[in-house]
C-alpha positions as CSV (number, residue, x, y, z in Angstrom):
1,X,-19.4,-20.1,5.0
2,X,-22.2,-17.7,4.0
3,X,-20.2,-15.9,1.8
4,X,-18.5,-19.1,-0.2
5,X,-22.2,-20.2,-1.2
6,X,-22.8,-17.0,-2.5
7,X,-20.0,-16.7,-4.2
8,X,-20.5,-20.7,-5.6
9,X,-24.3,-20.3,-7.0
10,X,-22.5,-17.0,-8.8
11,X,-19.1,-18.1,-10.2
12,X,-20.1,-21.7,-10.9
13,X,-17.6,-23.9,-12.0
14,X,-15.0,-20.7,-12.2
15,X,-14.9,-21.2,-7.8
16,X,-13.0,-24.4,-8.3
17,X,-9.8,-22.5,-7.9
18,X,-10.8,-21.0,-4.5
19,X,-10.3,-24.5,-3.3
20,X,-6.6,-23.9,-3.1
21,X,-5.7,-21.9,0.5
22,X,-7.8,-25.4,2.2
23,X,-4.9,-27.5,0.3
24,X,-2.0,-25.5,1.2
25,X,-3.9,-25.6,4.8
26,X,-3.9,-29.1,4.8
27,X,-0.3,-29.8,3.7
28,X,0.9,-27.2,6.2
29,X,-0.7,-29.9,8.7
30,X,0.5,-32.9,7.8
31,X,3.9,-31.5,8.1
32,X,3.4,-29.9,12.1
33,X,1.1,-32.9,13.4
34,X,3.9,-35.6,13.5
35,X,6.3,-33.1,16.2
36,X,3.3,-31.2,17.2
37,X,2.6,-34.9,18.3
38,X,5.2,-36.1,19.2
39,X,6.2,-33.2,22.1
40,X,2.5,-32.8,23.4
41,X,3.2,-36.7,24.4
42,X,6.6,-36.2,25.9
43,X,5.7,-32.8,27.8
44,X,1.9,-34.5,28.7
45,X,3.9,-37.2,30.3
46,X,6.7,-35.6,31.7
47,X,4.7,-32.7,33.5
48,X,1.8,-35.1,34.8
49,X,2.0,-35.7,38.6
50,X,0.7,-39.4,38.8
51,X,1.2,-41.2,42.2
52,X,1.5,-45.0,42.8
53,X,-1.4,-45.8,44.3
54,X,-3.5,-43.8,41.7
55,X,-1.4,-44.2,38.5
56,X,-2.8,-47.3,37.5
57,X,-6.3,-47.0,38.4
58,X,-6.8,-43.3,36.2
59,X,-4.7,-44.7,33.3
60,X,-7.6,-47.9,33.2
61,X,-10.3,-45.0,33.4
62,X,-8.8,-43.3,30.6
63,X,-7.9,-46.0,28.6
64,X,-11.5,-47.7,28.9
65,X,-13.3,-44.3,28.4
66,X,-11.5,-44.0,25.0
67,X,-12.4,-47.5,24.0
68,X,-15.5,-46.8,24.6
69,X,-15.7,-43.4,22.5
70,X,-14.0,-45.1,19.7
71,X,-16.2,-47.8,19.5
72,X,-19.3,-45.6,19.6
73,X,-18.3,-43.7,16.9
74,X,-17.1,-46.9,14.6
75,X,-20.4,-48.7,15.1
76,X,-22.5,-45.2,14.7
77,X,-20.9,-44.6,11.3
78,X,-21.7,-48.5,10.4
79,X,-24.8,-48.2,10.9
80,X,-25.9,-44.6,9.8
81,X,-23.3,-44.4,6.8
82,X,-23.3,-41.0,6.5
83,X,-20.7,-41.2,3.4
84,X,-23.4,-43.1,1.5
85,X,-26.1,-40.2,1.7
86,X,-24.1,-38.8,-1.3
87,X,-21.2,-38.0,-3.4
88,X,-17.8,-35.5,-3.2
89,X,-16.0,-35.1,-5.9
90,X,-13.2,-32.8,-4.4
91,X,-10.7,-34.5,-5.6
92,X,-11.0,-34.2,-9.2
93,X,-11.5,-30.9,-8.9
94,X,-8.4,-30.6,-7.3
95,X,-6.5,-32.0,-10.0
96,X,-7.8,-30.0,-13.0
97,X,-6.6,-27.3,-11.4
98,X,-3.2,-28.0,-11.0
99,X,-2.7,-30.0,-14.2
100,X,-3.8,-26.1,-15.8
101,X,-1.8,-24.2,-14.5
102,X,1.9,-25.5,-14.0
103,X,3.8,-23.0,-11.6
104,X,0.9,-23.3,-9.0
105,X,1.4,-27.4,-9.3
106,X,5.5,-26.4,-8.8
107,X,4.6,-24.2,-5.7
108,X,1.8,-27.2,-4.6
109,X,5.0,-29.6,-4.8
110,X,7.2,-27.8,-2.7
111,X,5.2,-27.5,0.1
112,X,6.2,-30.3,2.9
113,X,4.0,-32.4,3.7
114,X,5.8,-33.7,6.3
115,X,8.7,-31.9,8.9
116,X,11.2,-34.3,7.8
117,X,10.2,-34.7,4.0
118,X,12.6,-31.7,2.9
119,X,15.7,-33.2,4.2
120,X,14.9,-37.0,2.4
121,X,16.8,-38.2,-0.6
122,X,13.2,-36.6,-2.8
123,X,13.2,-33.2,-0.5
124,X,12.9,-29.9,-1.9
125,X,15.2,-26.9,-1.3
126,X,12.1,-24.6,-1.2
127,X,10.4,-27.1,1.8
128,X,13.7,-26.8,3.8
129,X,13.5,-22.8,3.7
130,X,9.6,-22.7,4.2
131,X,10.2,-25.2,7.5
132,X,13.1,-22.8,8.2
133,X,11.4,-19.7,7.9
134,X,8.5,-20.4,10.1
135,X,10.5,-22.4,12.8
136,X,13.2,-18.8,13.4
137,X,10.2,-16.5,13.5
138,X,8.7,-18.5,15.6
139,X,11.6,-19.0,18.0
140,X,12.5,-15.1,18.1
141,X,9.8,-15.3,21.2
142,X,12.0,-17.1,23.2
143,X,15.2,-16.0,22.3
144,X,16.0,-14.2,25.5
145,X,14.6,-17.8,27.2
146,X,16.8,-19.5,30.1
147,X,16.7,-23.0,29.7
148,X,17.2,-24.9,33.0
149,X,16.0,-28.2,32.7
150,X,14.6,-30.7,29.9
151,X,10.8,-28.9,30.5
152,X,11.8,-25.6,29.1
153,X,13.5,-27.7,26.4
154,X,10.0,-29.0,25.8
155,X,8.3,-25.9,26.4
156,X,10.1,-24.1,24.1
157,X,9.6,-27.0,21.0
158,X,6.1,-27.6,21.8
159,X,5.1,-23.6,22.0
160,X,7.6,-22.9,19.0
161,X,5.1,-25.3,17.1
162,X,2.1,-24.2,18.3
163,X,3.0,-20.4,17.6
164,X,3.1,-21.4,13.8
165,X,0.0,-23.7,13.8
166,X,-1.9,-20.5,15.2
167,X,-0.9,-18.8,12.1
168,X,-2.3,-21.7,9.8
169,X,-5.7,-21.5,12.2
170,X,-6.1,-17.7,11.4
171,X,-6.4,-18.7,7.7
172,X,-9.1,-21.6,8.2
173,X,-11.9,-19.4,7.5
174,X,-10.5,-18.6,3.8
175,X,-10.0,-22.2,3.2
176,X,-13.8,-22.9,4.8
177,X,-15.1,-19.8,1.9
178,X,-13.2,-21.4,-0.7
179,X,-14.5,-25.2,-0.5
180,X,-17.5,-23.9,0.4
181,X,-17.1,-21.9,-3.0
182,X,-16.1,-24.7,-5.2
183,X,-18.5,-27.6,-3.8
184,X,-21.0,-25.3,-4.3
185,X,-19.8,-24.1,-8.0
186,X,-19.0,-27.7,-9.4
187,X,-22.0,-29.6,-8.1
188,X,-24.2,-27.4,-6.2
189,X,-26.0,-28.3,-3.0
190,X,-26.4,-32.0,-3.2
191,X,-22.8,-32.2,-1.2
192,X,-24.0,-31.1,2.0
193,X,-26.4,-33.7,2.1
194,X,-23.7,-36.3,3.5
195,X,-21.9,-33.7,5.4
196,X,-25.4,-33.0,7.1
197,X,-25.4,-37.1,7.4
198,X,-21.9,-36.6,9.1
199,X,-23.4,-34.0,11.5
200,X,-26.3,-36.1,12.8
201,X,-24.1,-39.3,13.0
202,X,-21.2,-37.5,15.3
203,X,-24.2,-35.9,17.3
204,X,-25.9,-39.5,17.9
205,X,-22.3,-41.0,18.9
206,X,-21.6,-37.6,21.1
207,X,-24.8,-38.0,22.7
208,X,-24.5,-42.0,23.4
209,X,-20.6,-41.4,24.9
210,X,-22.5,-38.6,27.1
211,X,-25.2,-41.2,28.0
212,X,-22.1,-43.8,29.0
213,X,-20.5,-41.3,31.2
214,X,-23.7,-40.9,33.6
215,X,-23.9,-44.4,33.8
216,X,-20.5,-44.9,34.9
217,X,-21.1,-42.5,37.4
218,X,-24.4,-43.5,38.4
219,X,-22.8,-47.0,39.1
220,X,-19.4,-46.1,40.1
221,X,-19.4,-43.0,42.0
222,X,-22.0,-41.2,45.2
223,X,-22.8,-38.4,42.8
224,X,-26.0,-38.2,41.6
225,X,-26.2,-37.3,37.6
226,X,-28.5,-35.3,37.3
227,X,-26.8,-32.8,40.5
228,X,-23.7,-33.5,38.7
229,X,-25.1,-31.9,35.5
230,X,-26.5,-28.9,37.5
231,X,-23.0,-28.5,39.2
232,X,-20.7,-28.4,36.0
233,X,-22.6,-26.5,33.7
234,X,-20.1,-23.7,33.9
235,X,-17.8,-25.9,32.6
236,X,-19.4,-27.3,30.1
237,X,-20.7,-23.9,28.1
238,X,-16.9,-22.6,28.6
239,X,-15.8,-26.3,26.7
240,X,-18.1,-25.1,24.1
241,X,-17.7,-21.2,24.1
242,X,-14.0,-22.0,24.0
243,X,-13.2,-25.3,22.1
244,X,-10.4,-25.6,24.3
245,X,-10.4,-28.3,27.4
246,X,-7.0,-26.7,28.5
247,X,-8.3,-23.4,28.8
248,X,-11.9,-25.1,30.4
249,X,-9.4,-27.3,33.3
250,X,-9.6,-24.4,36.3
251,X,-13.5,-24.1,35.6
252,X,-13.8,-27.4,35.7
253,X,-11.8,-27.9,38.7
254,X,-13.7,-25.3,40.8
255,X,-17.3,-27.0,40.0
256,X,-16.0,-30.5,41.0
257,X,-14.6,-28.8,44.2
258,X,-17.0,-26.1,45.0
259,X,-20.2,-27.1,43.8
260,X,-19.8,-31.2,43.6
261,X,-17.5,-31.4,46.4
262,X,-15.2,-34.2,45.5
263,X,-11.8,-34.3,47.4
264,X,-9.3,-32.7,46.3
265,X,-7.5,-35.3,45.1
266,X,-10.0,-36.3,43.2
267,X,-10.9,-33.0,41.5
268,X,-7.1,-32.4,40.9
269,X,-6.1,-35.8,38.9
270,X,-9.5,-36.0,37.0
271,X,-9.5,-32.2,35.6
272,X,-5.5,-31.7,35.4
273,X,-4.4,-34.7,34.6
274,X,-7.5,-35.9,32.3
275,X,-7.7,-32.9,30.5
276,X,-4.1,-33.8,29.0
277,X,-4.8,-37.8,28.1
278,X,-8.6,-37.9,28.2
279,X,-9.7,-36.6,24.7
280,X,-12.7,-39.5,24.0
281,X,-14.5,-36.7,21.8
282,X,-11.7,-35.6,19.9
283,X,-11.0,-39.8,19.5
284,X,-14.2,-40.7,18.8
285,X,-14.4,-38.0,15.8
286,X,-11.0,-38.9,14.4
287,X,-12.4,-42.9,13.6
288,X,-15.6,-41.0,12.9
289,X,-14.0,-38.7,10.0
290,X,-11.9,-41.5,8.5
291,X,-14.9,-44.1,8.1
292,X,-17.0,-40.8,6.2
293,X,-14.5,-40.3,3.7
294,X,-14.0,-43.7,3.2
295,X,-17.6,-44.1,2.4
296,X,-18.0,-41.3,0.3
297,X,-14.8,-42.5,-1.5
298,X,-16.5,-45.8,-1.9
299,X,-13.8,-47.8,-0.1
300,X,-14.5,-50.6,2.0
301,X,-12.0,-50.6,5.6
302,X,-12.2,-54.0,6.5
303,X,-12.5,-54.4,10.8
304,X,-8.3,-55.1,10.5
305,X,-8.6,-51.2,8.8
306,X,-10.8,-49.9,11.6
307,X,-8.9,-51.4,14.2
308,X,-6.0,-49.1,12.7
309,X,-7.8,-46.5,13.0
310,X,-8.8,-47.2,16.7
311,X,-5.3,-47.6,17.6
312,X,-3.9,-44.6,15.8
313,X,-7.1,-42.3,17.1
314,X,-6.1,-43.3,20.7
315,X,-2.5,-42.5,20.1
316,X,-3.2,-39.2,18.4
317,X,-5.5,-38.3,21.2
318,X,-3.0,-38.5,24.0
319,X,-1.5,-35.0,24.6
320,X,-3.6,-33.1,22.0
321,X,-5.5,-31.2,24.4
322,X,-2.9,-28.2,24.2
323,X,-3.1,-28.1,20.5
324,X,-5.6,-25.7,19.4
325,X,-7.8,-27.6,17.0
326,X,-6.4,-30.9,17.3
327,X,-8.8,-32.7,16.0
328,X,-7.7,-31.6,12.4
329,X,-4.3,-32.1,13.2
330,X,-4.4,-35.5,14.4
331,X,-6.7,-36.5,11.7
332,X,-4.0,-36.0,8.7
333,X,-2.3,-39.0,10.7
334,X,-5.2,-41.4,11.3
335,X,-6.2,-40.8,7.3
336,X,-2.3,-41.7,6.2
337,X,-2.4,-44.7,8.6
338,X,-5.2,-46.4,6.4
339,X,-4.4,-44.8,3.2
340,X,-7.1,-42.2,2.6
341,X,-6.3,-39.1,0.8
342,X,-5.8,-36.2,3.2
343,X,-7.1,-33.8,0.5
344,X,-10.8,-34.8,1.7
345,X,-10.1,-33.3,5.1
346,X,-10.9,-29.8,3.1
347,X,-14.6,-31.0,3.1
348,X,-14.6,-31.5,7.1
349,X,-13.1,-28.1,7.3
350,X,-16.6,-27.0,6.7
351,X,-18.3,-28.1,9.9
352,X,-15.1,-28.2,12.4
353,X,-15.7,-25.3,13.7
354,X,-19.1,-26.5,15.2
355,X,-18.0,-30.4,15.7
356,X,-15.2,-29.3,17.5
357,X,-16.8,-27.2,20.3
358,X,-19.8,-30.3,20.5
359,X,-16.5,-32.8,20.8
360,X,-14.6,-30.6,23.6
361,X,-18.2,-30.9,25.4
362,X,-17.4,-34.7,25.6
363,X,-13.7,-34.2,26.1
364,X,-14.7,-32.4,29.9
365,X,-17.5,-34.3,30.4
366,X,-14.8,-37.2,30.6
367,X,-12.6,-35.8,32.9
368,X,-15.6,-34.9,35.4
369,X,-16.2,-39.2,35.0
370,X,-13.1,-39.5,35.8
371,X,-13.1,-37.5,39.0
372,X,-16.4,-39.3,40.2
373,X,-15.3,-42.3,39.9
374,X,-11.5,-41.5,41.6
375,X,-13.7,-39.8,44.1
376,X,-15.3,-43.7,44.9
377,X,-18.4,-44.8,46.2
378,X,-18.9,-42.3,49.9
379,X,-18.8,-38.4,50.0
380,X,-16.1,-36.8,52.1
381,X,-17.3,-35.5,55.0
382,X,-18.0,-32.3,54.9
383,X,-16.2,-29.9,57.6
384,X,-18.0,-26.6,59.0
């Protein structure tokens, strides 16, 4: 990031083509989110150990804890407008450069932007080999693979996909240095006025979704908040040291049990089985994103718009937590759902990296509500 406003104040106007690697990025995304998806729902459901007597009540919890999130973040960016601090023109950018320079605009075309674009009546050869290529390397790691039931099938898809979205991550920092670069070059500073406006609006709806989650469990559970805090700390610097609530789920699980001491029941359905449908951050942040760009874009989403947007952030939510950096995957769907141009997504790429470990925070911090209120209104005894 350092290095791309360097290189911005230097070049000028000459960094606009360093822009490119964050629109290949983005394209590559929009073609894995639909089955990336699509099989972190199926296998979410399929491997999630749900009983009858506790089934219903988590899937209210959940449900109204995303609600919540989503509405947080809708009426924060209302009311702070964050795209109205400024102006990004990253889009016309975009297209001087590929009107110049023709085979780059060929190569642009042929990348899918979508899994199933290649093989509609407008497909390209050159998308059906790129999806081709990617998908057999990928699959070499589990060539020697038994499958023995319709889990492994899943397995397999869903860790096939992830394997080549990790080598899209790896080149995010380029495409951070190159929009970095060409905001910089074309218009200077002034641009990072309503992404700092962006920052501090996410922050204030993090912070009030935070504030919700003690109060639920003030109300709705024995444990005391401010213990509670105390208890999961652990957890919550390894959500943000690691960005990942998956990889967080067996620290989270020992504080609730160790150091809280909820049943384990309770502990158990909140961190295992929240951690793969409870992503109120990562929801919150999607309807967030889309209402920025939409501002700076100038467009007005009437409430029939943002209620799209609510619905699709739920939806995209569910199952993401094993996608490393879902939150930019999920987001190419909830800007197509409402018509915004995907290519602003670049200008997020920016401040992600940060967003996403603040929104993973929230993402924990909702399964531990979860587990206090499963855990009800008494402390189990304690034995010994």
């Amino acid at each position: 990031m350092i290095t791309g406003l360097v290189i911005g104040v230097i070049l000028g106007s000459n960094a606009a083509p360093l822009a490119i690697p964050a629109r290949l990025i983005l394209r590559a995304l929009s073609a894995l989110a639909p089955p990336l998806i699509l099989f972190a729902i199926i296998q979410s459901l399929v491997h999630a150990e749900l009983t009858n007597v506790n089934a219903v009540k988590i899937i209210k919890l959940l449900l109204l804890n995303t609600i919540v999130a989503i509405t947080i973040g809708i009426f924060v960016a209302n009311i702070i407008l964050p795209g109205k601090w400024g102006h990004i023109t990253l889009l016309n950018t975009g297209e001087k450069i590929t009107t110049k320079i023709d085979p780059l605009s060929q190569f642009l075309d042929n990348v899918p932007k979508s899994i199933a674009g290649p093989f509609t009546d407008d497909g390209k050869v050159i998308g059906v080999i790129l999806i081709a290529l990617a998908t057999g390397i990928a699959l070499r790691r589990f060539k020697n693979y038994q499958l023995n039931n319709i889990q492994d099938f899943l397995y397999i898809c869903l860790n096939s996909l992830t394997t080549i979205l990790s080598w899209i991550l790896e080149l995010i920092p380029f495409a951070v240095f190159g929009v970095v670069a060409s905001i910089v070059g074309a218009n200077g500073f002034s641009n990072f006025i309503p992404i700092g406006g962006f920052i501090t609006a996410v922050m204030i709806a993090l912070l009030f979704q935070a504030l919700y989650y003690l109060t639920r469990i003030y109300f709705g559970s024995w444990v005391s908040p401010i213990k509670l805090l105390q208890g999961v700390r652990d957890a919550l610097f390894m959500a943000f040291s690691t960005s990942s609530s998956t990889a967080t789920m067996p620290v989270t699980y020992a504080c609730l049990r160790n150091n809280i001491k909820l049943r384990e029941s309770s502990a158990s359905m909140g961190a295992l089985v929240g951690s793969n449908f409870n992503n109120d951050g990562t929801a919150l942040y999607e309807a967030m994103s889309a209402l920025f760009i939409a501002q700076i874009l100038d467009l007005h989403l009437n409430l029939s718009q943002q209620f799209i947007i609510a619905i699709t952030s739920i939806a995209a939510s569910v199952g993401a937590a094993g996608i490393p950096e879902a939150g930019l995957v999920t987001m190419t769907m909830v800007f197509s759902a409402v018509g915004l141009p995907t290519e602003y997504i670049a200008v997020l790429l920016t401040v992600d990296w940060f967003l996403d470990r603040c929104r993973t925070v929230i993402n924990v911090m909702g399964d531990i509500t979860v587990s206090c209120l499963l855990d009800g209104s008494t402390q189990e005894s304690v034995e010994n």
